[in-house]
C-alpha positions in Angstrom: 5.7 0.1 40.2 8.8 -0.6 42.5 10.1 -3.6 40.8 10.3 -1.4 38.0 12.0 1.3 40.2 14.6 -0.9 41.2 15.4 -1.9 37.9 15.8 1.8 36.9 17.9 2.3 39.7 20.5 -0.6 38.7 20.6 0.1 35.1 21.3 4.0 35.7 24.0 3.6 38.2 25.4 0.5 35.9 25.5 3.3 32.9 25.9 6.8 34.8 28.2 5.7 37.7 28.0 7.1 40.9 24.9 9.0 41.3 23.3 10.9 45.1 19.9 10.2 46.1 19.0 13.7 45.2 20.4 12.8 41.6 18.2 9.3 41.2 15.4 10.7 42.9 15.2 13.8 40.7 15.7 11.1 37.3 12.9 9.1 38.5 10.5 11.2 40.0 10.0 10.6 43.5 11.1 11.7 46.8 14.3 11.1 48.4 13.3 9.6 51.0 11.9 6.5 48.5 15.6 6.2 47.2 16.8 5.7 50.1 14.2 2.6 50.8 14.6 1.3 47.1 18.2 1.9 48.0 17.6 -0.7 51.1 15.5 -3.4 49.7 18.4 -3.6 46.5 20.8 -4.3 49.3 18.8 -6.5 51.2 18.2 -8.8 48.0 22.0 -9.3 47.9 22.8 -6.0 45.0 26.6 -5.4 45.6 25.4 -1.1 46.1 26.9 1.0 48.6 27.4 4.7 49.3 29.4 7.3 50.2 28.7 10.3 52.5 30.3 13.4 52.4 29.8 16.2 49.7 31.3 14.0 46.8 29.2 11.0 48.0 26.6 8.7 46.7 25.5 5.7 45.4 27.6 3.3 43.2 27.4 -0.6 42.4 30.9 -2.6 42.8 33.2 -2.5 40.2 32.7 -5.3 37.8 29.0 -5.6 38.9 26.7 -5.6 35.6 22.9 -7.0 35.8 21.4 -8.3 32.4 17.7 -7.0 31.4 15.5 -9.4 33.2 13.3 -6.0 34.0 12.7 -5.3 30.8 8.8 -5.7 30.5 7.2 -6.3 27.0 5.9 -3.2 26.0 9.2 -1.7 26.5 11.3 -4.5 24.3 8.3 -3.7 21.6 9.4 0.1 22.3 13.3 -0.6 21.5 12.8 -2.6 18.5 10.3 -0.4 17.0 12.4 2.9 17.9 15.8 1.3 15.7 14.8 2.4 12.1 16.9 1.0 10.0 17.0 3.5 7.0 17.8 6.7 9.1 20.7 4.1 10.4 21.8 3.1 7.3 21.5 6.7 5.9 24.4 7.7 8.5 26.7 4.7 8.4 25.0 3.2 11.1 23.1 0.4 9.8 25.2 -2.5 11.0 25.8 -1.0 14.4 22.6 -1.1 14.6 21.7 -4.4 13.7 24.8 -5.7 16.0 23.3 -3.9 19.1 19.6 -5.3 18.5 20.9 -8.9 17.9 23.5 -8.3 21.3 19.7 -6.7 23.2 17.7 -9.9 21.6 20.2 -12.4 23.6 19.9 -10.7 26.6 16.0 -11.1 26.5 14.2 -13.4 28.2 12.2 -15.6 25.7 8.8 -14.4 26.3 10.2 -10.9 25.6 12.1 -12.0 22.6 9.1 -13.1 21.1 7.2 -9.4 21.7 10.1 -7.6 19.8 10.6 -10.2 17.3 6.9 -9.5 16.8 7.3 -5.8 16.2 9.6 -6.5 13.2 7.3 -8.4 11.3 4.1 -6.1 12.0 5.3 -2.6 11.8 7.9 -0.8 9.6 9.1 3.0 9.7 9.1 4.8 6.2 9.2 8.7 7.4 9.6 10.6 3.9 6.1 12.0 1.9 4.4 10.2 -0.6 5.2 12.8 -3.1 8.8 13.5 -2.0 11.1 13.1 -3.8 14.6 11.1 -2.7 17.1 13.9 -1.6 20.4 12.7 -1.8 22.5 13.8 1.3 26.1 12.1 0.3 28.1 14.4 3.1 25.9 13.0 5.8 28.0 10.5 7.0 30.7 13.1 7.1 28.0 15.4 8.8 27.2 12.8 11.9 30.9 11.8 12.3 31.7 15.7 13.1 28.9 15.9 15.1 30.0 12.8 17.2 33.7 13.8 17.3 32.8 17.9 17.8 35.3 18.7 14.7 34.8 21.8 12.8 33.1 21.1 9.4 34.1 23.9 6.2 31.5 23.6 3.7 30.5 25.2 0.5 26.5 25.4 1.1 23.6 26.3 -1.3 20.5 28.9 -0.1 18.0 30.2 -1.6 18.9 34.3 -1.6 21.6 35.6 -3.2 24.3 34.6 -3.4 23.0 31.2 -3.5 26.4 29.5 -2.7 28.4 30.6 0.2 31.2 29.4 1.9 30.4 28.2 5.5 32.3 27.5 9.0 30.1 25.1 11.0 30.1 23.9 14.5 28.0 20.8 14.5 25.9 20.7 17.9 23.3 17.5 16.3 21.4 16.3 13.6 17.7 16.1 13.1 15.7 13.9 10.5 12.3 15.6 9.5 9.9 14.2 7.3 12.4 12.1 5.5 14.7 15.7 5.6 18.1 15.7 7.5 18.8 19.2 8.9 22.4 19.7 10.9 22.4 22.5 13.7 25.4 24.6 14.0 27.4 27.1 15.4 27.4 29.6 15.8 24.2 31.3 16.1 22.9 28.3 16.5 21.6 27.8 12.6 19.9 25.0 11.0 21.2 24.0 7.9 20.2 21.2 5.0 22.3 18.4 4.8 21.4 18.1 1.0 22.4 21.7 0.5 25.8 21.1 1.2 27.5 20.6 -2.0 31.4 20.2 -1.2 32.4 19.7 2.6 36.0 19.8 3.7 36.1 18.0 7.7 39.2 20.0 10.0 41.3 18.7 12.9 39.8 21.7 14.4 37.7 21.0 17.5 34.8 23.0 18.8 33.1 23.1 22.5 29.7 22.5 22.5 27.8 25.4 24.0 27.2 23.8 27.7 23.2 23.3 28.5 22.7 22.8 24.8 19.3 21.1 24.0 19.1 20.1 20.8 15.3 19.2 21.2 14.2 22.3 22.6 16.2 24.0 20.2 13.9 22.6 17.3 10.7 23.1 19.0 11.1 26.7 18.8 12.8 26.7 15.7 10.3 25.2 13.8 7.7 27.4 16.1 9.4 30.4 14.9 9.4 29.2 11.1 5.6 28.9 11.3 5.2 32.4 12.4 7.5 33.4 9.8 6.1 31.5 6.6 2.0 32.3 7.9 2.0 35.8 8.3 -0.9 36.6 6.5 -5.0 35.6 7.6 -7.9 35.0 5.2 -11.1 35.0 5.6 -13.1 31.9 4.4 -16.4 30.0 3.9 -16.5 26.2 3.9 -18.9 23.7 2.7 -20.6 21.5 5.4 -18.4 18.4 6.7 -15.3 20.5 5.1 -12.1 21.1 7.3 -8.9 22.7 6.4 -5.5 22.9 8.3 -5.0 26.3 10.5 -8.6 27.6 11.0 -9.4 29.1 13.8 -12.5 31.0 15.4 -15.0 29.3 13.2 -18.8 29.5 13.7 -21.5 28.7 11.2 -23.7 30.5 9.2 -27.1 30.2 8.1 -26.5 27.9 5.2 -24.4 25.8 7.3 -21.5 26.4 5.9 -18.1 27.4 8.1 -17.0 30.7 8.5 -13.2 31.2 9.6 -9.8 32.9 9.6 -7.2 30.5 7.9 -3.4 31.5 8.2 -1.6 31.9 4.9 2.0 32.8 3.7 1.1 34.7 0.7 -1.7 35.3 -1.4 0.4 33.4 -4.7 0.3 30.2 -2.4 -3.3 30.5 -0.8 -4.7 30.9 -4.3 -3.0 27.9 -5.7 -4.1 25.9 -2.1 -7.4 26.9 -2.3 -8.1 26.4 -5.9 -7.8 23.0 -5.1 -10.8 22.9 -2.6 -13.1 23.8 -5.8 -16.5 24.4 -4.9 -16.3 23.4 -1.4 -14.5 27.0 -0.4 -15.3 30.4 -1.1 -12.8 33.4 -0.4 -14.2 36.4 1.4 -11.1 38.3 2.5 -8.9 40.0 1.8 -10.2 41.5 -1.2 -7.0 40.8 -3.1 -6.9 37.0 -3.0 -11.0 36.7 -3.9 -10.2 39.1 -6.7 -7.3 36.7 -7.8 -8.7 33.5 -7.7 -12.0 35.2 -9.4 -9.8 35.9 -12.4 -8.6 32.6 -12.2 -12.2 31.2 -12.3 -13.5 33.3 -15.1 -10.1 32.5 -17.4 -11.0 28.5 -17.0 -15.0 29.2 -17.7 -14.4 30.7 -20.9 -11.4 28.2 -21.6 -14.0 25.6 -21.0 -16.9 27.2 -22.9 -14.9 26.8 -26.2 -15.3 22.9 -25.6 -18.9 22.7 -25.2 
């Protein structure tokens, strides 16, 4: 919608500065050529926006200008309110920032609006680790996000799983990403991810770093965690499952004539398919490869004749 347009248009040359119409057209997807009539109908309504031409030119509101968020709408103060979780907050020394900037963003509402995020608090509340998980205590995390902030270099003594399992470490913090109730750091160089629970001394330099320019740190853990998948399943078994039965990475499958499932499931090892698909009991049966239906045969026949001793 244009209003909300406009609104965009004011609130990212109020933040960025002086921006071209190549540059807001490009953030808000549309042409040009609509910038430069948004551009007219701000002015028009009395918006203290001009622009300069020339190679450095563009767009900038007069100094001093600031507009308060009457174009907020209400699905987007729901949005904001339900986007600050407070424990991830908290868990980086952010929790009363956080609760500062919300009550400074409630103010600036418009009642109606207040009411819609007010709302959201009550009815909806975040709580991102696993049932079964277990707290991980990340004490250097604080430490961790002020490095990351400030670009400092961070020297740490960190804990893997190969041998050595402690190791001295240099680390160039480019962000910080929460997984599943997990924090992971990414750092130079390389880039590497790291856990933030791992780290188990952490000494913080005067030593600053450059980010690498173009950096993305979302992108960067898409493929990362793409690329872990194709690491951890590398191996495929071949399965039959009961009617109404579904299980998590099977592919191709087709049905047989006693109605049960036929498919290829992706596994990392044979030790952790036969523990996952022991589980399924009755309701799976292992045809390939020979190795893991031998296995969790073996398995079967140990508890049978375990059993038969009860009867």
């Amino acid at each position: 919608m244009k209003s909300s347009r406009l609104v965009s248009i004011l609130l990212l040359l109020q933040t960025r500065g002086r921006m071209t119409a190549a540059q807001l057209a490009e953030e808000l997807e549309v042409s040009v050529r609509t910038v430069y009539r948004d551009v007219e109908a701000l002015s028009a309504a009395g918006i203290p926006l001009y622009g300069d031409a020339g190679h450095a030119g563009g767009y900038r509101l007069l100094d001093g200008y600031r507009t308060r968020l009457t174009g907020l709408t209400a699905d987007e103060a729901e949005a904001l309110f339900l986007a600050g979780a407070p424990g991830p907050a908290a868990e980086l020394g952010l929790g009363s920032v956080l609760a500062a900037a919300q009550l400074k963003v409630r103010a600036a509402l418009p009642p109606e609006l207040r009411a819609h995020a007010d709302r959201i608090s009550g009815r909806f509340h975040l709580d991102a680790p696993g049932w079964y998980a277990d707290a991980e205590e990340a004490p250097y995390l604080p430490a961790v996000a002020d490095a990351v902030w400030n670009s400092r270099v961070l020297n740490v003594l960190y804990r893997r799983w190969a041998e050595p399992t402690d190791v001295q470490r240099r680390l160039e913090p480019y962000g910080l990403v929460l997984k599943a109730g997990r924090w992971y750091v990414v750092a130079g160089p390389g880039p590497r991810t790291f856990r933030v629970d791992q780290i188990l001394q952490l000494t913080a330099s005067d030593d600053e770093f450059t980010r690498p320019d173009g950096f993305d740190l979302a992108a960067y853990w898409t493929a990362y965690q793409r690329d872990f998948h194709d690491r951890l399943y590398r191996g495929e078994a071949l399965v039959r499952l009961a009617p109404g039965m579904r299980l998590p990475r099977a592919v191709n499958c087709r049905t047989d004539e006693d109605g049960w499932a036929v498919a290829r499931v992706r596994i990392e090892s044979v030790e952790h398919a036969h523990g996952e698909f022991l589980r399924l009991g009755t309701d799976i049966e292992v045809l390939q490869p020979p190795e893991l239906r031998e296995c969790i045969a073996r398995t079967v026949a140990q508890l049978a004749r375990r059993y038969a001793k009860l009867a």
